[in-house]
C-alpha positions in Angstrom: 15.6 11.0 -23.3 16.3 11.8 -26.6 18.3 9.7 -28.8 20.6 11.0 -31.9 21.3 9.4 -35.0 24.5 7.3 -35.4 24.3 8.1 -39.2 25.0 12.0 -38.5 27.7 14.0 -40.9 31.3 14.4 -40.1 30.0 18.1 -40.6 27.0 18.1 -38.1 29.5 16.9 -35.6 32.1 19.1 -35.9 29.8 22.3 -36.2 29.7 24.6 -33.6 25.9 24.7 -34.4 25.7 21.0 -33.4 22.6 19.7 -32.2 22.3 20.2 -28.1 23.2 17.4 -25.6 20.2 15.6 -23.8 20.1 17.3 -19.9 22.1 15.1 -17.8 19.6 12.7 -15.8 18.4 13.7 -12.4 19.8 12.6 -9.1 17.6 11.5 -6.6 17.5 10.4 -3.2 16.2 7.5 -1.7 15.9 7.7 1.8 13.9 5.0 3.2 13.4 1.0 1.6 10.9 -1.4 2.4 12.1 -4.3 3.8 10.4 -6.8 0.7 12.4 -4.7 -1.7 15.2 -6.6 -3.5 18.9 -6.2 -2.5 21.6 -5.7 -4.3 20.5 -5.5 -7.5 17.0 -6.2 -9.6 15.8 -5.1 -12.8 12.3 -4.2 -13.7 9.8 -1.8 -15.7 8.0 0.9 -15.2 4.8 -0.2 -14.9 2.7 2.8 -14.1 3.0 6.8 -12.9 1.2 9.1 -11.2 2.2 12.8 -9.8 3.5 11.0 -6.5 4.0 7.4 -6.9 6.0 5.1 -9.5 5.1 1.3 -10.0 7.7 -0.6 -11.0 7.2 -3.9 -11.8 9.7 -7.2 -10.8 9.4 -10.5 -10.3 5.6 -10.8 -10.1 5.5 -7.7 -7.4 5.3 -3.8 -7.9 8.1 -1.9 -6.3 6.8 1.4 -5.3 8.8 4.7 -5.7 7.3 7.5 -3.5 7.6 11.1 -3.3 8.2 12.3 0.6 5.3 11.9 2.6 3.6 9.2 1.2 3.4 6.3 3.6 6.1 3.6 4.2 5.7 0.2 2.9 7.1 -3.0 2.5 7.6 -2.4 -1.4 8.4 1.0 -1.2 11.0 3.1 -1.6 10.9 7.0 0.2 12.8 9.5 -1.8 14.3 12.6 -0.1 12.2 15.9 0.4 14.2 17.6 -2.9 12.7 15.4 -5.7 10.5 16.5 -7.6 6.6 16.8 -6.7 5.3 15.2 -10.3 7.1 11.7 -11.3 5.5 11.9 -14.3 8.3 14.2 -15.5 10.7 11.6 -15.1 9.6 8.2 -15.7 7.1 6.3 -18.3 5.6 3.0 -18.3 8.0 1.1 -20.1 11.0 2.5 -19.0 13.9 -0.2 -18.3 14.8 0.5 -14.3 18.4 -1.5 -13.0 19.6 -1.7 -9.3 23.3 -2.2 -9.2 24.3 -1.9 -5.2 23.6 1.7 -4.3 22.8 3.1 -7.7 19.3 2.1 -9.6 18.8 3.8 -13.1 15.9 5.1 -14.6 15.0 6.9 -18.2 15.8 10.4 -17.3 17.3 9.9 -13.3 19.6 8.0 -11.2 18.7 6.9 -7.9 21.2 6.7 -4.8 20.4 4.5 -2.0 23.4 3.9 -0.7 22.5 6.3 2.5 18.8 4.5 2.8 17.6 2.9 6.0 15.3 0.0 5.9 11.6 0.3 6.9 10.4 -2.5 9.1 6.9 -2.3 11.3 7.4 -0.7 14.9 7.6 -3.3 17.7 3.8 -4.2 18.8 2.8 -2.1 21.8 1.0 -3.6 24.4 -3.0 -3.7 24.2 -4.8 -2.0 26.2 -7.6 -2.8 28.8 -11.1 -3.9 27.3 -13.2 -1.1 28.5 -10.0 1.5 26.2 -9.9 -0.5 23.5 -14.0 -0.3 22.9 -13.6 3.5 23.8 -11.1 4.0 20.8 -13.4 1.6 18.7 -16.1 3.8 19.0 -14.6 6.8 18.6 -13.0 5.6 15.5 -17.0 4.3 14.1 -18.3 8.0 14.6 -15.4 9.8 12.4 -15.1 6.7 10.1 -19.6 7.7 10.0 -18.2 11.4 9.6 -16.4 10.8 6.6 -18.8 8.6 4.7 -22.0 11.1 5.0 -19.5 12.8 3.1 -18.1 10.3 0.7 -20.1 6.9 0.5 -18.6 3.7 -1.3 -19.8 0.5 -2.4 -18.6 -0.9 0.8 -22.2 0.9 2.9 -23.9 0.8 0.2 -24.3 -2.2 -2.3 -21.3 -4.6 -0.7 -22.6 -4.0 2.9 -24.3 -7.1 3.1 -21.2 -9.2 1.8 -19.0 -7.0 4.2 -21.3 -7.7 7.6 -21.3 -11.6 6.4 -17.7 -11.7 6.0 -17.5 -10.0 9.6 -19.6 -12.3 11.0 -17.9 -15.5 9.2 -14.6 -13.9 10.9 -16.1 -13.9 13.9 -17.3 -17.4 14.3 -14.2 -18.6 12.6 -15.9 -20.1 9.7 -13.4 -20.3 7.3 -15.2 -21.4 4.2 -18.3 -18.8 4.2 -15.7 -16.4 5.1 -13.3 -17.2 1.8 -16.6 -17.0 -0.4 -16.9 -13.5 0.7 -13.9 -12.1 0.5 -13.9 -13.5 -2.8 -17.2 -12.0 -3.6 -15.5 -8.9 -2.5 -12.4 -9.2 -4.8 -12.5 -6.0 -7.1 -15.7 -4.9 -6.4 -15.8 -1.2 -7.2 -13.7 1.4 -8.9 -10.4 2.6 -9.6 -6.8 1.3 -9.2 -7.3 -0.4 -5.7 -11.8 -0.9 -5.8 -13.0 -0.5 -3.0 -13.6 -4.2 -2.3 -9.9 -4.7 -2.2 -9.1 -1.6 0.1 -11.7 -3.3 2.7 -9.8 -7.0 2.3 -6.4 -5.4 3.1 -7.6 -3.4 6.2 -9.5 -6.6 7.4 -6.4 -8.7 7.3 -4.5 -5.8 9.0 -6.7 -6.0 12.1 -6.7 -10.2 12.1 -3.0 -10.3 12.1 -3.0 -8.4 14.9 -5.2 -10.9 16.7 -4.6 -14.1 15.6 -1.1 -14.3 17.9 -0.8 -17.1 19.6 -4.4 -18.6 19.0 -4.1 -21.8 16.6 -7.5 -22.3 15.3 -7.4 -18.3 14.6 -3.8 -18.2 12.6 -5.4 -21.9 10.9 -8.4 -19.7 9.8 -6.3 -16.6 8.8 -4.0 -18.7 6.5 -7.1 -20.5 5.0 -8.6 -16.9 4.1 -5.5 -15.5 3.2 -4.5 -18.4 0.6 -8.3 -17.6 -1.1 -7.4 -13.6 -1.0 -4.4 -14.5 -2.9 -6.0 -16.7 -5.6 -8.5 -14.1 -6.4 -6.6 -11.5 -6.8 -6.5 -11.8 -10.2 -10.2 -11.0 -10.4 -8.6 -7.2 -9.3 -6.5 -4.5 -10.9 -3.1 -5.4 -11.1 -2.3 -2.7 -8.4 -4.9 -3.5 -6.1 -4.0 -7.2 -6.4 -0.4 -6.6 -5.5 -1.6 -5.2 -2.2 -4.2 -8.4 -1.8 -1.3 -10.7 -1.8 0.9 -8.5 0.4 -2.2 -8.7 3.0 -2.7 -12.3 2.7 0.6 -12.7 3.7 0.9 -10.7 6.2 2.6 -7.4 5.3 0.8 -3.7 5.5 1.8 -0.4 4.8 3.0 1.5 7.4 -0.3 4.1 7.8 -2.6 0.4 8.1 -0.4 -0.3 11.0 -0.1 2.8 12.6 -4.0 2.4 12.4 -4.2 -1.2 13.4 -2.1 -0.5 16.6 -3.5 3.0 17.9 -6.8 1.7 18.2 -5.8 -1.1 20.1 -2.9 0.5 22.1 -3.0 4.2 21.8 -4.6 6.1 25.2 -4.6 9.2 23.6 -7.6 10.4 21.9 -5.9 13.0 19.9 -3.3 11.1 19.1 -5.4 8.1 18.4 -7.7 11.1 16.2 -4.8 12.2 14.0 -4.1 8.4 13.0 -7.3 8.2 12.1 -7.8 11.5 10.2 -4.8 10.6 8.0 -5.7 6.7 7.3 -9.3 8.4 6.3 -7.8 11.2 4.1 -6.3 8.4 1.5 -7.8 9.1 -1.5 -11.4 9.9 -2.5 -13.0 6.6 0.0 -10.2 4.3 -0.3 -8.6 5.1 2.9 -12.1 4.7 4.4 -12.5 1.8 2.8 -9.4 -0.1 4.4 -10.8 1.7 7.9 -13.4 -0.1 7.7 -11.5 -3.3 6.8 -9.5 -2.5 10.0 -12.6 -2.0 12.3 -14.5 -5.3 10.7 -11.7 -7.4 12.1 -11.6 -6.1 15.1 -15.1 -6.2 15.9 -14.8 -9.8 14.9 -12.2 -10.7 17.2 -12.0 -8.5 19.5 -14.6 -9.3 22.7 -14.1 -6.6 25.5 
């Protein structure tokens, strides 16, 4: 927003030929909040943009403001289908941003979520028979095989060793080879969220979902968890936002849609269009965090 001098003449202000007024900041609608987001109030900074997604940094966390469409988290806040399509044209990195109730204010908007609902996970479903449950598995190997004769990642190439170790630490619930390679795997690639990272989250997705009621499991998920959490600042700042989100627990809501369609979904095209749109995240981070997903369930999961 542009900002005038206090200093101007008596003349300047009083002439018709004045200097315009900055455009009056956008209104935006909020229409969904993750339940981790801070309520009533919070102030933070912008800590990074992009076309569809706004980071906003606060107390050690990253508040995510989303453009429609983009999937539901426990950070994140959904605006309405009328905002714009680039956030870059509103907001900076830098930019001051303060919740007050049902108002938050930002640079060049104001957002209202007084009319927001909060985003929680779905109820579990029940899981499905042993012989479905490896039918959907499968399934889900051949398209995730699909998409990586297409686009390949660390994760089968270079990491694969470190990521069939870590599946098979998970599987005989050894909890100290299995720390040392998720560690290993700790911002190993490229990008905001490497690819290492993406694979950690979507392994912890599909262990949460197993560990229920099983001590020594939820004993060995903590113990991983805790080491995901330390590490992450070997990561992007981004990427390890998300690593401590997974270690304790919390997913996005596409991971879980994921997570509970393989393990609950009877429906092959149903269980196919999950799929397709947990793949489609990016250039091979969504593939990544499938893989993740089907790690852990191959590790826990004995039909």
């Amino acid at each position: 927003m542009q900002v005038h001098s206090s200093r101007a003449s008596s003349r300047d202000s009083c002439s018709p030929a004045r200097q315009a007024k900055s455009p009056a900041p956008a209104k935006l609608v909020v229409e969904r909040i993750g339940y981790l987001v801070p309520s009533p109030e919070f102030d933070g900074t912008v800590h990074s943009v992009f076309a569809r997604a706004c980071n906003i940094a606060y107390d050690g966390m990253l508040l995510t403001l989303v453009v429609s469409g983009v999937s539901d988290g426990p950070t994140t806040l959904v605006l309405g289908p009328e905002a714009p399509t680039d956030l870059r044209t509103l907001f900076g990195p830098g930019d001051s941003v303060r919740r007050r109730g049902g108002y938050a204010s930002v640079r060049d908007a104001v957002l209202y979520l007084g009319h927001a609902t909060l985003w929680h996970p779905p109820p579990r479903r029940p899981i499905l028979p042993d012989a479905q449950i490896a039918a959907n598995l499968r399934c889900a190997m051949t398209r995730l095989a699909q998409r990586r004769h297409r686009h390949s990642s660390v994760i089968d190439r270079e990491a694969s060793t470190a990521v069939a170790a870590l599946e098979a630490a998970c599987g005989q619930l050894d909890g100290e080879k299995a720390s040392q390679h998720a560690k290993n795997l700790t911002g190993w690639g490229e990008g905001l969220t490497p690819a290492g990272d993406d694979f950690l989250v979507g392994l912890c997705a599909a262990l949460n979902a197993l560990a229920a009621d099983n001590a020594r499991r939820r004993a060995f998920l903590l113990s991983v968890g805790a080491t995901i959490a330390a590490s992450s600042s070997r990561t992007t700042p981004i990427a390890a936002h998300y690593l401590r989100l997974a270690a304790q627990g919390h997913f996005t809501a596409d991971l879980i849609d994921l997570r509970d369609a393989l393990l609950s979904e009877q429906r092959r095209e149903r269980l196919l269009s999950v799929l397709d749109r947990a793949l489609a995240v990016g250039a091979t981070s969504g593939a990544d965090s499938v893989t993740g997903v089907l790690a852990g369930l191959s590790a826990w999961y004995r039909p």
